[in-house]
N, C-alpha and C positions, 0 to 999 in steps of 0.2 A: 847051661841053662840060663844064666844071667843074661847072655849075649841075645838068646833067643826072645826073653823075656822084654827087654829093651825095645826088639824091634816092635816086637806087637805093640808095647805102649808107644811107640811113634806113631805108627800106622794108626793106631785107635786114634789117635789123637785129630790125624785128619779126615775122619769118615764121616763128622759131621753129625754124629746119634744117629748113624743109618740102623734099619733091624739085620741086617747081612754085615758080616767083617771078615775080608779076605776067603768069599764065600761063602763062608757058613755063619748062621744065624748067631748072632751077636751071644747070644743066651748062653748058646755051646761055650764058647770062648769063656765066656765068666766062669762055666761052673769046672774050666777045666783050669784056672787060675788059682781056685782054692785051696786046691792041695800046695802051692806054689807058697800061699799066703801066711802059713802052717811052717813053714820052714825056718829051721835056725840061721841063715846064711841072711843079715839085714840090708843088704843090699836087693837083694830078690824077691824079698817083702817088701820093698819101699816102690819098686818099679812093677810088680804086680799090682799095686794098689791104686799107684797112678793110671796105670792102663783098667782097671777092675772100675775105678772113677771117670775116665774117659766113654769106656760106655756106658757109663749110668746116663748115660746123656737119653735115653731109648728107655720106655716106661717100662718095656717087657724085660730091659735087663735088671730094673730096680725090682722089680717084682720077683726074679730069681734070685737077686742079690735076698731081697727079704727071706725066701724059700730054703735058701741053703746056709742063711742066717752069716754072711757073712758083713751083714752092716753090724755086728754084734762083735767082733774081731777087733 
C-alpha cells in the first residue's frame, strides 16, 4: 500500500491542481485516501497527506476535503 501510495503522491504532485488525476476526478482520489489517512502505519499517513495536499491545489478538492472533514485529521 505504501508503495502505491507514494506513486499517487508523485503523480499529484505534477498535475498542476488539474480537476482529473490519473483519469478520474481529483475528488474520487481524496475521499479514497482517507481511509489510508486513518491508519496506524506513519509512513502512509505521511505520504497520503502529502498527495491529499497536493490536490488541494483544485477548489473542488478542498471542498471534499472540508466534506469528509478531513482537514480536521
Amino acid at each position: 500500500m505504501l508503495n502505491t501510495v507514494s506513486v499517487l503522491t508523485n503523480l499529484s504532485f505534477h498535475t498542476g491542481g488539474s480537476r482529473s488525476f490519473c483519469g478520474r476526478p481529483a475528488t474520487e482520489t481524496c475521499e479514497a485516501l482517507v481511509p489510508v489517512l486513518l491508519q496506524v502505519n506513519e509512513e502512509a499517513v505521511i505520504e497520503a497527506s502529502r498527495c491529499v495536499g497536493n490536490l488541494s491545489r483544485d477548489e473542488s478538492v478542498r471542498r471534499t476535503m472540508a466534506v469528509q472533514r478531513v482537514d480536521e485529521l
